[in-house]
C-alpha positions in Angstrom: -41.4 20.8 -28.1 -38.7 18.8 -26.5 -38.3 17.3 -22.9 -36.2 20.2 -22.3 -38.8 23.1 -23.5 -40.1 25.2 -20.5 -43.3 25.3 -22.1 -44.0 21.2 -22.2 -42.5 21.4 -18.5 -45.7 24.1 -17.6 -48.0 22.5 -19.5 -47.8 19.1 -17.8 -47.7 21.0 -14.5 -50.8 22.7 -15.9 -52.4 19.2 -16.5 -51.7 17.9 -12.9 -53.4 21.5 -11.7 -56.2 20.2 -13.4 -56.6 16.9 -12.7 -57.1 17.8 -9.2 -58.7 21.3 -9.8 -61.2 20.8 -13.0 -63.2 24.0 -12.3 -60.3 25.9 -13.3 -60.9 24.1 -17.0 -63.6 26.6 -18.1 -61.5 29.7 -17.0 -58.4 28.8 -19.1 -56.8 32.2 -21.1 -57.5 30.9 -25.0 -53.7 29.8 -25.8 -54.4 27.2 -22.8 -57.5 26.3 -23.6 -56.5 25.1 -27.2 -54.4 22.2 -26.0 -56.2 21.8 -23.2 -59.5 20.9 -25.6 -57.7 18.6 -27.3 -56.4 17.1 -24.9 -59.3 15.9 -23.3 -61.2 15.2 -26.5 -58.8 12.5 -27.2 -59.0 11.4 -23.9 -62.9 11.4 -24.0 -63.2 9.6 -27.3 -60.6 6.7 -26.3 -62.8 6.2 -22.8 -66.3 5.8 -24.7 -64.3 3.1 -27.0 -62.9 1.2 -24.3 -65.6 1.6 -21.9 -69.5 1.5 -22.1 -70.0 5.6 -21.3 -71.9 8.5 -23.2 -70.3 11.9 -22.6 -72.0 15.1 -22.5 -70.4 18.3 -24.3 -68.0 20.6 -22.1 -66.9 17.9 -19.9 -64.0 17.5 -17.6 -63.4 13.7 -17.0 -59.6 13.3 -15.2 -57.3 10.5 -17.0 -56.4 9.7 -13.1 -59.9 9.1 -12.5 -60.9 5.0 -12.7 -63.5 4.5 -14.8 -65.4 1.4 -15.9 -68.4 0.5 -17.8 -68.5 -2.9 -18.9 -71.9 -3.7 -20.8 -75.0 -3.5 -18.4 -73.6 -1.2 -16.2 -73.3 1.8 -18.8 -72.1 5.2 -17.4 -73.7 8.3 -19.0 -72.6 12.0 -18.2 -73.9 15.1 -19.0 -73.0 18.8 -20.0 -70.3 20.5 -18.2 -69.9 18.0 -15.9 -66.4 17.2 -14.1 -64.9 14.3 -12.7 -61.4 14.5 -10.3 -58.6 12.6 -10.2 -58.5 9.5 -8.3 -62.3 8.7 -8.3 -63.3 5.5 -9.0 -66.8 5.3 -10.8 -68.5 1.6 -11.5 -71.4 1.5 -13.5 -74.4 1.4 -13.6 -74.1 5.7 -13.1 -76.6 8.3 -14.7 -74.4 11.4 -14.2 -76.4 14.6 -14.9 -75.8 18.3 -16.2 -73.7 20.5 -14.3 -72.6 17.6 -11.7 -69.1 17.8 -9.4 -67.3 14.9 -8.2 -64.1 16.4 -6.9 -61.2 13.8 -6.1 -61.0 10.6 -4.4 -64.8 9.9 -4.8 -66.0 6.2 -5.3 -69.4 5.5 -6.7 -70.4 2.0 -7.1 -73.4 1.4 -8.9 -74.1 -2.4 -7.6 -76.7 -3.6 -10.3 -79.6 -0.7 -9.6 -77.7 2.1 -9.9 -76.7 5.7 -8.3 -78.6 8.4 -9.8 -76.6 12.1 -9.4 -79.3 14.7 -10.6 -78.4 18.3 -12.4 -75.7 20.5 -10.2 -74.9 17.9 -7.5 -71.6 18.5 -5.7 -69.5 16.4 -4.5 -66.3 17.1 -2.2 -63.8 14.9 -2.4 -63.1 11.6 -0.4 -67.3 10.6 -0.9 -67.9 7.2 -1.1 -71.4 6.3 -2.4 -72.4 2.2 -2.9 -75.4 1.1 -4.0 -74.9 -2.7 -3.1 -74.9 -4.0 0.3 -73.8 -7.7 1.9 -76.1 -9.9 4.0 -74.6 -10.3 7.5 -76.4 -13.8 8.7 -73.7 -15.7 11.0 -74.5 -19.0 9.0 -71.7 -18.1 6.4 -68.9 -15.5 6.4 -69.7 -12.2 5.0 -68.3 -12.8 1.4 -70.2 -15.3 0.8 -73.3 -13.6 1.7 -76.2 -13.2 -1.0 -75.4 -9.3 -1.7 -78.8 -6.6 -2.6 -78.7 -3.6 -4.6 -81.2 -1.3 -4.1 -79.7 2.1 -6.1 -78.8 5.9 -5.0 -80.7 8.8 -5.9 -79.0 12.3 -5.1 -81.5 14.9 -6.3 -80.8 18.0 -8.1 -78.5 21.0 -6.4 -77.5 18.6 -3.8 -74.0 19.4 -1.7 -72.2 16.6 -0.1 -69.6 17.8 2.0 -66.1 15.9 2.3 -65.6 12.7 3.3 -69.4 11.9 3.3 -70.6 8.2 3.1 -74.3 6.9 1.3 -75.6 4.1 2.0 -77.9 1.6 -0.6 -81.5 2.3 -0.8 -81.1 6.0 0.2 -82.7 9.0 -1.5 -81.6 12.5 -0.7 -84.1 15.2 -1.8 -83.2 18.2 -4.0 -81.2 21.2 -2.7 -80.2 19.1 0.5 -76.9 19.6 2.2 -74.6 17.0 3.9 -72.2 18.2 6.0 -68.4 16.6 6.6 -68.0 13.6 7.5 -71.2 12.4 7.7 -72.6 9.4 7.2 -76.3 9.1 5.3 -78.0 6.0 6.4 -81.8 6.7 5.3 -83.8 9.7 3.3 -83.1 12.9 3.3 -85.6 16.0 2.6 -85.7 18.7 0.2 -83.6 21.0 1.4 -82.6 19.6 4.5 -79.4 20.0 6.4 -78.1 16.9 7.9 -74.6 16.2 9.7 -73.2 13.4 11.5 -72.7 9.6 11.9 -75.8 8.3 11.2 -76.6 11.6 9.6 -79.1 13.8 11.5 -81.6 16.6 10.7 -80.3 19.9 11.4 -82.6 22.4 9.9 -84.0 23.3 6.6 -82.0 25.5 4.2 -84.6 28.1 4.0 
C-alpha cells in the first residue's frame, strides 16, 4: 500500500481510534484484527527490549503512552490488560489481569511501588504517586528528603476521572471513587467515596 491507498489512510485512522479507545481492540472484525495483532506485537516486543517490563498475553499497551522501566523499578502487566494513550507509567508498577488505565493517567511508582490488583479501572486524567516531598521551611521543597511509601488499589476497583491518590494509601477491593476526587487515606471494601479529601459515601451493597 501506498500513501495514497484509502485503505493505509483508514487504518492509521483506525490506530488513532485505538490509541484512545483500547476496549474496542478485542471487538475488531478478523481482517482488522490481523494487522492490528501485529501491530502491537511488534510494539510490545520492542518495549520489553528497551524497557525493564513483562507483558501479559492479550494486551493493549498504546505507542502514545510513556513508559519507563529502568532496572529496579521493573513494570509487569498482566492478561488483557490496556494502557491509553498519553499515560505516563514510572516503575516500580505490578499491573494485574484485566486492569484499565484509560488516557492521560500518570502512575509514579516512587521506590515502593503502586500495586493495581485484577479488573481495576481507571478513567482517564488519574494521577496516582507513590512518593511524597518533606515540607520543613529550613530548605526549599526540592531539596527536601522525599518518602515513598507505595499504592495499593485492590481488585475491581473504579476510579472515576480526574481522581488523585496520594502515597501510603490503600483502597479496598470493589471500592468506587467518584470524579474528581481526591483520596488522601484508606478506603474500604466496597466503599463509595467522592470529593476533595475524598469522603465516605455509602457502601456499594
Amino acid at each position: 500500500m501506498n500513501e495514497f491507498d484509502p485503505l493505509l489512510k483508514y487504518r492509521e485512522q483506525h490506530k488513532h481510534r485505538l490509541n484512545y479507545m483500547p476496549w474496542l481492540y478485542w471487538s475488531l472484525k478478523a481482517k482488522n484484527r490481523a494487522w492490528a495483532e501485529t501491530w502491537q506485537k511488534e510494539y510490545q516486543t520492542y518495549l520489553m527490549k528497551m524497557e525493564t517490563i513483562e507483558i501479559g498475553e492479550n494486551c493493549f499497551i498504546s505507542p502514545l503512552a510513556h513508559i519507563f522501566a529502568e532496572p529496579g523499578r521493573k513494570i509487569s502487566i498482566g492478561d488483557h490488560t490496556f494502557i491509553a494513550a498519553d499515560c505516563t507509567l514510572h516503575g516500580p508498577l505490578d499491573i494485574g489481569n484485566e486492569v484499565a488505565i484509560n488516557h492521560h493517567c500518570i502512575l509514579d511508582g516512587g521506590r515502593v511501588g503502586i500495586k493495581l490488583h485484577d479488573q481495576v479501572r481507571m478513567a482517564a486524567y488519574c494521577h496516582l504517586y507513590a512518593f511524597d516531598h518533606g515540607m520543613a521551611l529550613e530548605q526549599p521543597i526540592y531539596q527536601q528528603p522525599v518518602r515513598s511509601k507505595g499504592i495499593e488499589i485492590g481488585q475491581d476497583v473504579w476510579l472515576g476521572a480526574h481522581v488523585g491518590v496520594k502515597d501510603g494509601v490503600k483502597i479496598g477491593a470493589k471500592a468506587v471513587v467518584g470524579m474528581n476526587s481526591m483520596v488522601t487515606k484508606n478506603v474500604d471494601e466496597a466503599a463509595i467515596v467522592v470529593g476533595n479529601p475524598a469522603q465516605f459515601i455509602r457502601y456499594r451493597d
